[in-house]
BAPA-530632 format. One record per atom (N, C-alpha, C, CB): residue in three letters; x, y, z. Coordinates in steps of 0.2 Angstrom, whole numbers, plus 2048, in hexadecimal, padded with zeros to 3 digits. Atoms other than C-alpha are relative to their C-alpha. Glycine has a CB too. Example, Ala and Ser with C-alpha at 12.3 -4.5 7.8 and 13.67 -1.06 7.14 Angstrom:
<sites>
resn;x;y;z
Ala;804;7FA;800
Ala;83E;7EA;827
Ala;804;806;800
Ala;7FB;800;806
Ser;7FC;7FA;7FF
Ser;844;7FB;824
Ser;7FC;805;803
Ser;802;802;7F9
</sites>
This chain:
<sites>
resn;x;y;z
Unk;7FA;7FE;802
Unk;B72;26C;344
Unk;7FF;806;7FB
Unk;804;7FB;7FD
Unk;800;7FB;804
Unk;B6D;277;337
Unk;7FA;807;801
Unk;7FF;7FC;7F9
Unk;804;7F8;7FE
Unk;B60;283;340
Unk;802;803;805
Unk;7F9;800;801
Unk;7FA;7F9;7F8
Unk;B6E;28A;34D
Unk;800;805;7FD
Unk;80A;7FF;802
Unk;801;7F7;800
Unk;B6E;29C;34F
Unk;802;802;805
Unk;7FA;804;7FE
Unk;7FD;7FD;7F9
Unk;B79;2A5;35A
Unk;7FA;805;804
Unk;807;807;7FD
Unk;805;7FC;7FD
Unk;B6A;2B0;35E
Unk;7F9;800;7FB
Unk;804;809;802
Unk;806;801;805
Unk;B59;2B2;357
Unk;7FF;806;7FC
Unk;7F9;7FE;803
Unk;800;7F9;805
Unk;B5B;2C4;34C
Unk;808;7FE;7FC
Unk;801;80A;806
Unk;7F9;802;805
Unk;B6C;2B8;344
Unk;7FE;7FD;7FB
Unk;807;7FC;803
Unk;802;804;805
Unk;B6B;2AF;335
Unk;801;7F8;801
Unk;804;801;7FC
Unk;7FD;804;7FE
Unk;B6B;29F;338
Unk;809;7FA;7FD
Unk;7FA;7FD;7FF
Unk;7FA;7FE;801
Unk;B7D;297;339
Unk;802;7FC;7F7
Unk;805;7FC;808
Unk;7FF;801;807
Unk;B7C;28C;327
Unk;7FD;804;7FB
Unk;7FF;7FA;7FF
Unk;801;7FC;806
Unk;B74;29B;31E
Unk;804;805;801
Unk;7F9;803;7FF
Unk;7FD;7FB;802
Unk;B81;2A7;323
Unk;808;7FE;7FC
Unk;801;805;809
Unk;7F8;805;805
Unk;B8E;299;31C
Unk;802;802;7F9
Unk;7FF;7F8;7FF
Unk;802;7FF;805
Unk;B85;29E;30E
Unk;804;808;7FA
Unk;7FA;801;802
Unk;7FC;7FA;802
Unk;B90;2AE;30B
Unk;808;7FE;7FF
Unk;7FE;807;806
Unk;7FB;801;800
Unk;BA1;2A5;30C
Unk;802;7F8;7FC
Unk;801;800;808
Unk;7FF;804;806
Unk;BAB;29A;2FF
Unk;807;7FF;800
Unk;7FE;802;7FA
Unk;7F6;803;803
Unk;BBE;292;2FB
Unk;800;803;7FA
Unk;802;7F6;7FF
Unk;7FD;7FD;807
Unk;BC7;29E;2F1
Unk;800;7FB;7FA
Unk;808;802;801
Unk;800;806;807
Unk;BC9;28D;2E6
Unk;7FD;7FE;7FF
Unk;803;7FD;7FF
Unk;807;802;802
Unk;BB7;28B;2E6
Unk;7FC;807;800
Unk;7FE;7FA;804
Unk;805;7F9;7FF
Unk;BAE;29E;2E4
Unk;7F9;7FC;7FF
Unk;800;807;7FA
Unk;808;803;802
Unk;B9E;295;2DD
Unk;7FA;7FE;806
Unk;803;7F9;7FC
Unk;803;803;7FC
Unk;B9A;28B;2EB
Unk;803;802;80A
Unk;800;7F9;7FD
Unk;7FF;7FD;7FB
Unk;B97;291;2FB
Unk;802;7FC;807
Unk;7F9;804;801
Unk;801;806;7FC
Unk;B9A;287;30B
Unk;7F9;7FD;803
Unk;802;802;805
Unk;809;803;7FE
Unk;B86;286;30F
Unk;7FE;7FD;7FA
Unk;7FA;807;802
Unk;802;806;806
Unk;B85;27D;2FC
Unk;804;7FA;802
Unk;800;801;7F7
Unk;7FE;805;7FC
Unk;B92;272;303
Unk;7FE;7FA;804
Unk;801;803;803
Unk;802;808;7F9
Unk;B8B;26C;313
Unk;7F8;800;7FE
Unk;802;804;80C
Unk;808;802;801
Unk;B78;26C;30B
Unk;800;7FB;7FA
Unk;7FA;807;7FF
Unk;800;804;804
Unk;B7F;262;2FD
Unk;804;7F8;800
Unk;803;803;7FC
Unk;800;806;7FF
Unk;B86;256;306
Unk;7FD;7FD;806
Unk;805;7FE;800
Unk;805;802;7FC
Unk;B79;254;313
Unk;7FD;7F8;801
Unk;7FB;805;7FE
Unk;804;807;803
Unk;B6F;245;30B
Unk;805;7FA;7FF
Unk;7FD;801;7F8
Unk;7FC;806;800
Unk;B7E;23A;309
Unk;804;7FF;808
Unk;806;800;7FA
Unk;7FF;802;7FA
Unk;B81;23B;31B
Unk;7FF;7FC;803
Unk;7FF;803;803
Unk;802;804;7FE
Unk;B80;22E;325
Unk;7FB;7F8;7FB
Unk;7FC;805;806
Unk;804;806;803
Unk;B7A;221;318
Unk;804;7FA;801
Unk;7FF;801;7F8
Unk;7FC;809;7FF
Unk;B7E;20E;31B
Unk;801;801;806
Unk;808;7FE;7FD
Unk;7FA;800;7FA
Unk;B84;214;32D
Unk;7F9;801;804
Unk;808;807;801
Unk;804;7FE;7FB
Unk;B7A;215;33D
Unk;7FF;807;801
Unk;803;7FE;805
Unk;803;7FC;7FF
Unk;B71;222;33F
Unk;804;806;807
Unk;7F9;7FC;801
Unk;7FB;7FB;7FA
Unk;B7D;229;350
Unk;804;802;7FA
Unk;806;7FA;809
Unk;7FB;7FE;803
Unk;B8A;22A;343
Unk;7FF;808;7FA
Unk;802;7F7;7FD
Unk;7FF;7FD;804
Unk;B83;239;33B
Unk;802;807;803
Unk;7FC;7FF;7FD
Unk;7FD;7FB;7FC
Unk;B88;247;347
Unk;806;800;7FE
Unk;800;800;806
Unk;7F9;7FD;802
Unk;B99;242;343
Unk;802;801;7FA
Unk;804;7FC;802
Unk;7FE;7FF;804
Unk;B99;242;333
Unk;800;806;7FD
Unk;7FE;7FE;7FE
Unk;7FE;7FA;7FF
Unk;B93;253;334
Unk;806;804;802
Unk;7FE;800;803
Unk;7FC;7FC;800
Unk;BA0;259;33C
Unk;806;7FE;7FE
Unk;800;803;806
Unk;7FB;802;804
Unk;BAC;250;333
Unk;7FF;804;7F8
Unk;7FE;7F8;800
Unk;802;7FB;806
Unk;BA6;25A;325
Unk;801;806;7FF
Unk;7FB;801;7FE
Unk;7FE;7F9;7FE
Unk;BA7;26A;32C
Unk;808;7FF;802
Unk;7FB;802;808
Unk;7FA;7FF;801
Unk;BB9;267;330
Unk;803;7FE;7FB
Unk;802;800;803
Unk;7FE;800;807
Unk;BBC;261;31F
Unk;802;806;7FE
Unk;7FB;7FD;7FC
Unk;801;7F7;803
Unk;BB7;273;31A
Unk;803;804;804
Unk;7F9;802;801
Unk;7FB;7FB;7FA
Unk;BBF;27B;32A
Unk;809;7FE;7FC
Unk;7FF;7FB;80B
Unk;7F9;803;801
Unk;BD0;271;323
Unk;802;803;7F9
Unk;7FF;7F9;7FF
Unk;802;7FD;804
Unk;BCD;277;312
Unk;802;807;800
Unk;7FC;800;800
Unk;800;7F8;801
Unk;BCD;289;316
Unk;806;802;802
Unk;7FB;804;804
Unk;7F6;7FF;7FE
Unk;BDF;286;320
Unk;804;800;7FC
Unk;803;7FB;804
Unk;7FA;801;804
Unk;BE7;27F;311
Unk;7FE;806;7FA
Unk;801;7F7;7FD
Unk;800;7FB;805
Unk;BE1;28F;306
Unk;802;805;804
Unk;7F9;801;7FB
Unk;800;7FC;7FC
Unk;BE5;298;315
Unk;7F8;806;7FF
Unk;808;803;7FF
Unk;807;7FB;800
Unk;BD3;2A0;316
Unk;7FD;803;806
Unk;7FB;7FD;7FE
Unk;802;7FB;7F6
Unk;BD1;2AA;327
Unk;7F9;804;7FE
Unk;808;809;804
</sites>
C-alpha cells in the first residue's frame, strides 16, 4: 500500500501526500497522517481486517477535505 507509484520517474503515492494538508491543520501533512496512524492499525483485529482500515482512513481524510471544501 504504501510503495504504489503511478509510474516509476513519480513519487511514490504516500510521499507526494506529503505536500498536501487541511487548511485546519497546515502543520501536518496527509502522509504524517496516514504514517502516524499506521501502527495502530489492525491491532486486536485480524490481520484481513487491515486493508480496511486502511481505506477507512483514507476516506476519513478524503471526508475531511469535503467538509473544508478542499478540491
Amino acid at each position: 500500500m504504501l510503495d504504489h507509484r503511478p509510474n516509476k520517474d513519480h513519487l511514490r503515492t504516500i510521499q507526494a501526500l506529503g505536500a498536501y494538508a487541511l487548511p485546519s491543520a497546515k502543520d501536518e501533512s496527509f502522509e504524517s497522517i496516514i504514517l502516524g496512524k499506521i501502527p495502530t492499525l489492525g491491532l486486536k483485529k485480524p490481520a484481513s481486517e487491515l486493508p480496511i482500515e486502511f481505506c477507512e482512513l483514507v476516506i476519513s481524510i478524503w471526508t475531511k477535505c469535503d467538509h473544508e471544501e478542499y478540491v
